[in-house]
C-alpha positions as CSV (number, residue, x, y, z in Angstrom):
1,X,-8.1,47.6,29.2
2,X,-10.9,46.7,32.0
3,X,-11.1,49.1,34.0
4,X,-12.5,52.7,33.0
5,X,-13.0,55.8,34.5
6,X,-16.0,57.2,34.9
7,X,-16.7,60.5,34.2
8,X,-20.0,62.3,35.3
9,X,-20.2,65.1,33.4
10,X,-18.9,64.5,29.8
11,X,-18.7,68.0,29.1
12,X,-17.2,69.0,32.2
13,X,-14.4,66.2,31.8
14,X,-13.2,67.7,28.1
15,X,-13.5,71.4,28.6
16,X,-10.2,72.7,27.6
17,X,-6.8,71.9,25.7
18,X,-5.9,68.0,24.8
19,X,-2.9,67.3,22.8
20,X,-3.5,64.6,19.7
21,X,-2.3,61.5,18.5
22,X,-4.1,59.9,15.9
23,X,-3.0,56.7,13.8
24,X,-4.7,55.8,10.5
25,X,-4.5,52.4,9.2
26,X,-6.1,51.0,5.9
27,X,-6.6,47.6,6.4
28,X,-7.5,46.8,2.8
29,X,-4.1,49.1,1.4
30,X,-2.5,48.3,4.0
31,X,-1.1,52.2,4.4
32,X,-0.8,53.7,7.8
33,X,-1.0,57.6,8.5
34,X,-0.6,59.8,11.8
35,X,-2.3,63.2,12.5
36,X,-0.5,65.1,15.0
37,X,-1.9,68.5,17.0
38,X,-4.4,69.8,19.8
39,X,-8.1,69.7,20.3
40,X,-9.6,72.9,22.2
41,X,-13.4,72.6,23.7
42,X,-14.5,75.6,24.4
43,X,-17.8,77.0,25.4
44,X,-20.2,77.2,23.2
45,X,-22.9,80.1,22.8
46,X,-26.3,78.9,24.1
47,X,-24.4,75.6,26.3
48,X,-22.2,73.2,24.8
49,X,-18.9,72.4,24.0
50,X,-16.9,74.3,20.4
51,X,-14.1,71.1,19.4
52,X,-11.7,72.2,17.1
53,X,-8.9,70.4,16.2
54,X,-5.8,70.9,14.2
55,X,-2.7,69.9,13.7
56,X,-0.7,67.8,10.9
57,X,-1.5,64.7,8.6
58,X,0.6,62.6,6.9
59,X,-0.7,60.1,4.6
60,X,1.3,58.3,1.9
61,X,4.8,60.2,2.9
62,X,3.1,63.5,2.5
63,X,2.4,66.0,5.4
64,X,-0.4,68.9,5.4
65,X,-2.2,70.9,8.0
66,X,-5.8,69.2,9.2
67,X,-8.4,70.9,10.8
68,X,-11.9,69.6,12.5
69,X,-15.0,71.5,14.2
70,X,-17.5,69.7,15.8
71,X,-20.1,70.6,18.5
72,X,-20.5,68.3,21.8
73,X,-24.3,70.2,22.5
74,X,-25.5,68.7,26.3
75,X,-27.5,65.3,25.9
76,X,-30.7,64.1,26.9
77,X,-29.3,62.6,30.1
78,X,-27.5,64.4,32.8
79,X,-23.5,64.1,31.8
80,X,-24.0,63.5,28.5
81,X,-23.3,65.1,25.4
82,X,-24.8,65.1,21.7
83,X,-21.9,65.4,18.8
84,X,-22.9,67.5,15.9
85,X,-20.5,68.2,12.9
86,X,-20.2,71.8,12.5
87,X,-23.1,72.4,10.1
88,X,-25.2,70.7,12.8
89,X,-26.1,67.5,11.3
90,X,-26.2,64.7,13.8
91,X,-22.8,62.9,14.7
92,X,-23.1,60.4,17.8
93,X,-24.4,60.3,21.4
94,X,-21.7,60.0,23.7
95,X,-22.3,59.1,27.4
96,X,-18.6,58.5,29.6
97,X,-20.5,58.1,33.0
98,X,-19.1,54.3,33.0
99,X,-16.2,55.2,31.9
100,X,-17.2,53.4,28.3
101,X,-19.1,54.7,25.2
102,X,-19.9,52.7,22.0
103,X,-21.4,54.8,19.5
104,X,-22.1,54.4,15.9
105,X,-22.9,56.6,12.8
106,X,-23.9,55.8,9.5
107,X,-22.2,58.0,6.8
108,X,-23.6,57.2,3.3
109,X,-23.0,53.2,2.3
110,X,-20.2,53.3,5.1
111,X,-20.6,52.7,8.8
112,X,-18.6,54.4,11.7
113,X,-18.4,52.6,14.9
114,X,-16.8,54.3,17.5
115,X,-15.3,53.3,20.7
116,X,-14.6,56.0,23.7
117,X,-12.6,54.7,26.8
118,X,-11.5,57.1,29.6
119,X,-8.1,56.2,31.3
120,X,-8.1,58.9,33.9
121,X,-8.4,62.4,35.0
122,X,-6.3,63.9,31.8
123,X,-6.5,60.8,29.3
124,X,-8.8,59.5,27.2
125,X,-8.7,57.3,23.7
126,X,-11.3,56.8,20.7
127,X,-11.5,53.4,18.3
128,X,-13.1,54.6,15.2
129,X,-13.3,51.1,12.7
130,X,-14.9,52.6,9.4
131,X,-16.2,49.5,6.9
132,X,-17.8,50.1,4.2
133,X,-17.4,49.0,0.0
134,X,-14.8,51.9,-0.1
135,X,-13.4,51.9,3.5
136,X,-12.0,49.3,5.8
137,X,-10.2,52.0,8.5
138,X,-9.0,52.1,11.9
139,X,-8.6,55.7,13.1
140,X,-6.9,55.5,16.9
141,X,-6.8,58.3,18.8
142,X,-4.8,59.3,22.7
143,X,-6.1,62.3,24.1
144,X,-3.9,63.5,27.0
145,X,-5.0,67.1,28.7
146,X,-2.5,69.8,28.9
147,X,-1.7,72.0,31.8
């Protein structure tokens, strides 16, 4: 896709309900997965952005329940945001004011690189690839906003 949307104010843009689908793929096991559910962001005490996400994971023909809290905290510039996991150690910057974000995050000896493209007003996708000497992912994900 080559043409974005641009959003600019990040936090303004993902302020409420999305629904979730998320497709895992080993590319060294060759297994795939899907997670299935909602992400809420909701305000935040002292400015921000509370994600949480839950829903349901299957991996390997088996199905449980998946949760996920992290904290989209304003950025440095206008219309951006800082991710933080929920204990508050640093995630990734994200800036959508092209449209575009390419972020990355080192997590122990494995690297996430993360790719954030908005489609429009109520859609939006992340590209996580996750190599590492125990990893070789791709995590795909379709956000899509509900009324």
């Amino acid at each position: 896709m080559d043409a974005w949307w641009p959003v600019a104010d990040v936090l303004a843009y993902l302020a409420g309900r999305w629904r979730v689908e998320r497709s895992v793929r080993d590319l060294a096991g060759g297994d795939e997965g899907a997670f299935t559910g909602a992400t809420v962001f909701g305000p935040l005490d002292g400015g921000g952005l509370l994600h949480e996400e839950s829903g349901h994971f299957t991996w390997q023909g088996v199905t449980r329940p998946a949760t996920r809290t992290l904290r989209f905290l304003p950025g440095e510039a206008p219309g951006t945001a800082e991710v933080r996991f929920a204990d508050g150690r640093p995630f990734h910057d994200l800036d959508l004011r092209t449209g575009r974000h390419v972020a990355g995050h080192p997590c122990a000896a494995d690297l996430y690189r993360g790719e954030f493209t908005v489609r429009d007003a109520d859609h939006w996708r992340t590209v996580w690839r996750v190599g590492g000497p125990a990893k070789d992912l791709v995590l795909v994900t379709d956000y899509a906003r509900e009324a």
